[in-house]
C-alpha atoms as a printed R data frame, in Angstrom:
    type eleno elety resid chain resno       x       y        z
1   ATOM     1    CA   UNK     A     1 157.890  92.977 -112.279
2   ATOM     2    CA   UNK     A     2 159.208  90.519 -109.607
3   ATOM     3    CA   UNK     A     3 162.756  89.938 -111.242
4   ATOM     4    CA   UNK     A     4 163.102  93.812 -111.563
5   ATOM     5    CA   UNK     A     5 161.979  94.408 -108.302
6   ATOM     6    CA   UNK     A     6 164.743  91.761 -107.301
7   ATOM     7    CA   UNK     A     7 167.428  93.300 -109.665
8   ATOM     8    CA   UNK     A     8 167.104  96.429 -108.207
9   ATOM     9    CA   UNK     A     9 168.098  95.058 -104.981
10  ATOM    10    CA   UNK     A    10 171.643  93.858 -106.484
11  ATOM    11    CA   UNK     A    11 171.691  97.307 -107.966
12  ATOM    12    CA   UNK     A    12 173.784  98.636 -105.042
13  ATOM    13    CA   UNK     A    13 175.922  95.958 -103.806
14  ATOM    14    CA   UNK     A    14 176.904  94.869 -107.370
15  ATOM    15    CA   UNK     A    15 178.929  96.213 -110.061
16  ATOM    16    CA   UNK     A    16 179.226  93.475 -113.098
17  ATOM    17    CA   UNK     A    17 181.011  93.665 -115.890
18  ATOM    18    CA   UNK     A    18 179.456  90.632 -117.862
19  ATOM    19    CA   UNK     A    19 175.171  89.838 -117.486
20  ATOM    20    CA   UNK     A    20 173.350  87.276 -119.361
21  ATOM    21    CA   UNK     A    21 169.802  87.764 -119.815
22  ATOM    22    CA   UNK     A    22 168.595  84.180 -121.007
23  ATOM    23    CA   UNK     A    23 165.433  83.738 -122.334
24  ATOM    24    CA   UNK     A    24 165.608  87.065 -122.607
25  ATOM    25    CA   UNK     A    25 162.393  87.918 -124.610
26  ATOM    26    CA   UNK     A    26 161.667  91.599 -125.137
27  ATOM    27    CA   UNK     A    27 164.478  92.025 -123.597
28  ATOM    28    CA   UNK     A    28 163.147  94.409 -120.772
29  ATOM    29    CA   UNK     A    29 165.618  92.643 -117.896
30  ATOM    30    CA   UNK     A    30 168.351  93.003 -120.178
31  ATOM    31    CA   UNK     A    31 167.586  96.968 -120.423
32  ATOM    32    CA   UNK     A    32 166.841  97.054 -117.108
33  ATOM    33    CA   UNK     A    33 170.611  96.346 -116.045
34  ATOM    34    CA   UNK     A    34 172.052  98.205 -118.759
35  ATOM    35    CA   UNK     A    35 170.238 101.228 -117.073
36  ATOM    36    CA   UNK     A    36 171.298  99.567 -113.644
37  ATOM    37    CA   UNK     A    37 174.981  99.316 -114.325
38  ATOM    38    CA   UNK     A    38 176.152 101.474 -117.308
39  ATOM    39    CA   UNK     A    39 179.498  99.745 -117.497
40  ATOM    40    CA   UNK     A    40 178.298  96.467 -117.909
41  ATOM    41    CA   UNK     A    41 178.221  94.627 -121.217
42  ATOM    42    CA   UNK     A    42 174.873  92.362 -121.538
43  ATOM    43    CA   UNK     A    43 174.311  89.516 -123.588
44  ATOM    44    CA   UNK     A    44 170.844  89.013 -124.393
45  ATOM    45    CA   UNK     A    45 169.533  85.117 -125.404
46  ATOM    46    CA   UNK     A    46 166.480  83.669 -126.517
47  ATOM    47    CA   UNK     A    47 165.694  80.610 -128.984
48  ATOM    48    CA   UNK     A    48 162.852  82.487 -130.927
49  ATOM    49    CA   UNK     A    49 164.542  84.414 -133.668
50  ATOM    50    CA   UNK     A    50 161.453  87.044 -133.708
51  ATOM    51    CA   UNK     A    51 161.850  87.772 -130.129
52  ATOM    52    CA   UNK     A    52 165.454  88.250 -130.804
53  ATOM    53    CA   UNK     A    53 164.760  90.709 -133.774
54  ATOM    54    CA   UNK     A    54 161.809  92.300 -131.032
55  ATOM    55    CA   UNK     A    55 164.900  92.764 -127.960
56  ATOM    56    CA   UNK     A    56 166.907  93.888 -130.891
57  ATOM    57    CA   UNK     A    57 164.124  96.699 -131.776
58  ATOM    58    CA   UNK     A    58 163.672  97.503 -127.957
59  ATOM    59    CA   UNK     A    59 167.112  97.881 -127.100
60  ATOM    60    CA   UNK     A    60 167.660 100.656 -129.591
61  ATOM    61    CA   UNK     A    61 164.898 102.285 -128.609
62  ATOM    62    CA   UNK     A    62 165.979 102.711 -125.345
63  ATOM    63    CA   UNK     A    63 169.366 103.609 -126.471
64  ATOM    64    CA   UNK     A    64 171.348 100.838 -124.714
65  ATOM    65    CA   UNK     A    65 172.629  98.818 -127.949
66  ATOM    66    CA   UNK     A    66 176.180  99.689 -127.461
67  ATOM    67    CA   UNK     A    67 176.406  97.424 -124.595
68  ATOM    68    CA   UNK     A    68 173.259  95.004 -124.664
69  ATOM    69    CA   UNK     A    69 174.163  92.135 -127.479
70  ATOM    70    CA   UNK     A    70 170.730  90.390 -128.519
71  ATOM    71    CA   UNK     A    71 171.599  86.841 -130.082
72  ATOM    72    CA   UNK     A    72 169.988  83.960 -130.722
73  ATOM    73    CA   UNK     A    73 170.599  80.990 -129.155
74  ATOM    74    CA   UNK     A    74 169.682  77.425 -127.543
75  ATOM    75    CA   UNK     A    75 170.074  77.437 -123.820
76  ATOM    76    CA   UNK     A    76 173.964  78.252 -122.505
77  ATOM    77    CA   UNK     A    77 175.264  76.150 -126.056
78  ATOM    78    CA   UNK     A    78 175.807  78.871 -127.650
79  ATOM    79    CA   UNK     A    79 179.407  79.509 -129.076
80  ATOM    80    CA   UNK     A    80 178.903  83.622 -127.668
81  ATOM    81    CA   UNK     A    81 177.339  82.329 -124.322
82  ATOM    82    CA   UNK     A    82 180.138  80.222 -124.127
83  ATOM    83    CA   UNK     A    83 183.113  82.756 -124.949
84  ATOM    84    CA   UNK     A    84 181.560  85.138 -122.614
85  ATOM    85    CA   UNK     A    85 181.302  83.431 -119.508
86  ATOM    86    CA   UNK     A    86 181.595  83.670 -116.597
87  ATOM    87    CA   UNK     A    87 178.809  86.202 -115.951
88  ATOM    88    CA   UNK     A    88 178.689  88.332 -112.811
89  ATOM    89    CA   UNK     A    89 174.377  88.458 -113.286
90  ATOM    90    CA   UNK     A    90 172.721  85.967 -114.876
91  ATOM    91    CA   UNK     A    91 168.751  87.173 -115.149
92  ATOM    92    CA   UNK     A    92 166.683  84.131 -116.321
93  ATOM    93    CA   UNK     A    93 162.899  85.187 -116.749
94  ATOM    94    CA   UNK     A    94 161.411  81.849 -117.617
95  ATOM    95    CA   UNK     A    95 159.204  78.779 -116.463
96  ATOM    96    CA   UNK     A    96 160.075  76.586 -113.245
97  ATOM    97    CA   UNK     A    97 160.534  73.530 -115.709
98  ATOM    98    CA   UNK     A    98 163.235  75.214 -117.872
99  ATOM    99    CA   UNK     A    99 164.752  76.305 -114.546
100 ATOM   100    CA   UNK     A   100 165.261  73.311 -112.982
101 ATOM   101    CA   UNK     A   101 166.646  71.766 -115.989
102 ATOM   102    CA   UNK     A   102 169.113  74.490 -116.582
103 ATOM   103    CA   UNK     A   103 170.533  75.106 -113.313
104 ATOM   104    CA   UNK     A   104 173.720  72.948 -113.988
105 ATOM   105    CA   UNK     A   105 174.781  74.985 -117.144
106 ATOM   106    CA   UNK     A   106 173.609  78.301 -114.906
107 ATOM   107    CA   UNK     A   107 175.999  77.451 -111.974
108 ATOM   108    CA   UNK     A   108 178.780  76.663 -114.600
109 ATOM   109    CA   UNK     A   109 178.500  79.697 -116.127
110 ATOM   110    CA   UNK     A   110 178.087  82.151 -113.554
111 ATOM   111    CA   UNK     A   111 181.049  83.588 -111.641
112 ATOM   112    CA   UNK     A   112 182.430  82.484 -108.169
113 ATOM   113    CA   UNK     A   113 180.451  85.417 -105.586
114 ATOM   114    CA   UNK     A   114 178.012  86.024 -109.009
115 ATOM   115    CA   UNK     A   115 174.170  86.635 -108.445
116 ATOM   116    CA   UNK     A   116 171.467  84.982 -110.263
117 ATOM   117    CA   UNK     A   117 167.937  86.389 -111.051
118 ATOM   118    CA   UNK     A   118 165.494  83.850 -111.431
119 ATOM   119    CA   UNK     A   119 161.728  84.280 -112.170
120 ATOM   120    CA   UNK     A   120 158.674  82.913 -114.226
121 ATOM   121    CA   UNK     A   121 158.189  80.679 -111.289
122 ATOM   122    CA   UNK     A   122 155.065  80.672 -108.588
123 ATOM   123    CA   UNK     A   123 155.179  80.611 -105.200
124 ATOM   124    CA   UNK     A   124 154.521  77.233 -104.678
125 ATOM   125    CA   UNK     A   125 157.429  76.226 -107.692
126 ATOM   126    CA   UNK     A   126 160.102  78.220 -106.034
127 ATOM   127    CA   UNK     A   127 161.412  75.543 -103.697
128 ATOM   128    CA   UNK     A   128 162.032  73.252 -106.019
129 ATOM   129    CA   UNK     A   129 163.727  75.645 -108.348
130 ATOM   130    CA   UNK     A   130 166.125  76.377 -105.203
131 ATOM   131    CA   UNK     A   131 166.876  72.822 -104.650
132 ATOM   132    CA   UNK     A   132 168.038  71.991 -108.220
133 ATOM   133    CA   UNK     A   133 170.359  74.841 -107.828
134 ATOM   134    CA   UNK     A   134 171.480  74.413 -104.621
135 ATOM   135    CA   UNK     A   135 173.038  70.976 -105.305
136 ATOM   136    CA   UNK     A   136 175.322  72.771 -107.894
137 ATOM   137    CA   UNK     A   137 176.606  75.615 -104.908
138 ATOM   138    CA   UNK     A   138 174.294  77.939 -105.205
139 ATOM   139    CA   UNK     A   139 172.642  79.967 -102.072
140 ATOM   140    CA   UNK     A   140 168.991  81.778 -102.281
141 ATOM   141    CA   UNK     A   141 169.858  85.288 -100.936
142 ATOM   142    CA   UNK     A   142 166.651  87.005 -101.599
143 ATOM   143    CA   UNK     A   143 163.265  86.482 -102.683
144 ATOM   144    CA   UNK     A   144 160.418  88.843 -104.021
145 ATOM   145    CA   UNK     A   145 156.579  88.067 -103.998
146 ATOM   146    CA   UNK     A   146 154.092  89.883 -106.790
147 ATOM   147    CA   UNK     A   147 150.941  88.139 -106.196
148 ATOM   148    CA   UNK     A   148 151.361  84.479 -106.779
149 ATOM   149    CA   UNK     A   149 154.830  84.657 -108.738
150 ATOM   150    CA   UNK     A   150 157.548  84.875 -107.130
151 ATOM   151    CA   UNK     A   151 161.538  85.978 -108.207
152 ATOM   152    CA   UNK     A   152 164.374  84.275 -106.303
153 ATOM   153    CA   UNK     A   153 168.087  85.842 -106.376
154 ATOM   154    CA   UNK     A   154 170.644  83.126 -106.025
155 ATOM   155    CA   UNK     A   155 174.595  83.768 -104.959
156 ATOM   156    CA   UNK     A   156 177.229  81.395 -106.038
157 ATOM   157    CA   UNK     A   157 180.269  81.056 -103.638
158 ATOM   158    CA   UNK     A   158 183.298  82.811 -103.739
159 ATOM   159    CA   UNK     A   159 185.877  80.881 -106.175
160 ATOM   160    CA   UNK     A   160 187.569  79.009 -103.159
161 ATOM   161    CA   UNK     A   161 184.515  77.405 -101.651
162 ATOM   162    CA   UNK     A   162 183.061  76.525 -105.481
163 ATOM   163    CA   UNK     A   163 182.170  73.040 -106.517
């Protein structure tokens, strides 16, 4: 609920062309921006090929499967994570360890002035999830509470002030 919450607050101010939803699950953040930005084109990752076939199921249910892509894959490895980038939105519903250990490959992958949606984490997690991506450039813009979880929106600079 807290990474929706904090999607809908880019909803606005943003309109991307290319969102990755890693980790994506049942895919709800993935429909989520599809509804949010109708002209964007989402990829949709997760390593568990059952929760792939699951977003799969989910996003033609809710009618979005001409522009959300559900794939599986390991992390940003992928040869269609890959070809895709750089994402405007990358929405990454997943634990604090995972996180931390993919903020490099996030930063890499998003694009200069993109947003990232990070959540999964508690309260007391979400510094050190902001630390391990601000040493790669990235800024904490926002941050929404739901009880003791919290979801963090991160901005990466604009192309000429990008590590």
């Amino acid at each position: 609920q807290g990474c929706l919450l904090a999607l809908g607050t880019l909803a606005g101010a943003r309109r991307p062309r290319r969102v990755l939803d890693m980790g994506t699950g049942s895919a709800v953040l993935a429909i989520g921006a599809a509804r949010l930005w109708p002209t964007a084109r989402i990829l949709a990752v997760d390593n568990d090929p059952i929760a792939v076939r699951v977003a799969a199921e989910n996003v033609s249910i809710n009618r979005v499967d001409a522009r959300v892509r559900c794939v599986v894959g390991d992390g940003y490895t992928g040869a269609e994570v890959r070809r895709r980038a750089p994402y405007d939105v990358i929405l990454a519903n997943i634990l604090a360890d995972p996180l931390i250990e993919l903020a490099p490959d996030l930063a890499r992958h998003l694009a200069p002035g993109g947003h990232a949606v990070l959540s999964g984490l508690l309260d007391r997690q979400a510094e050190a999830v902001v630390a391990a991506h601000r040493r790669h450039g990235l800024r904490l813009v926002d941050r929404a509470g739901h009880g003791p979880w919290v979801a963090l929106v991160l901005a990466a600079p604009p192309a000429a002030r990008r590590r």
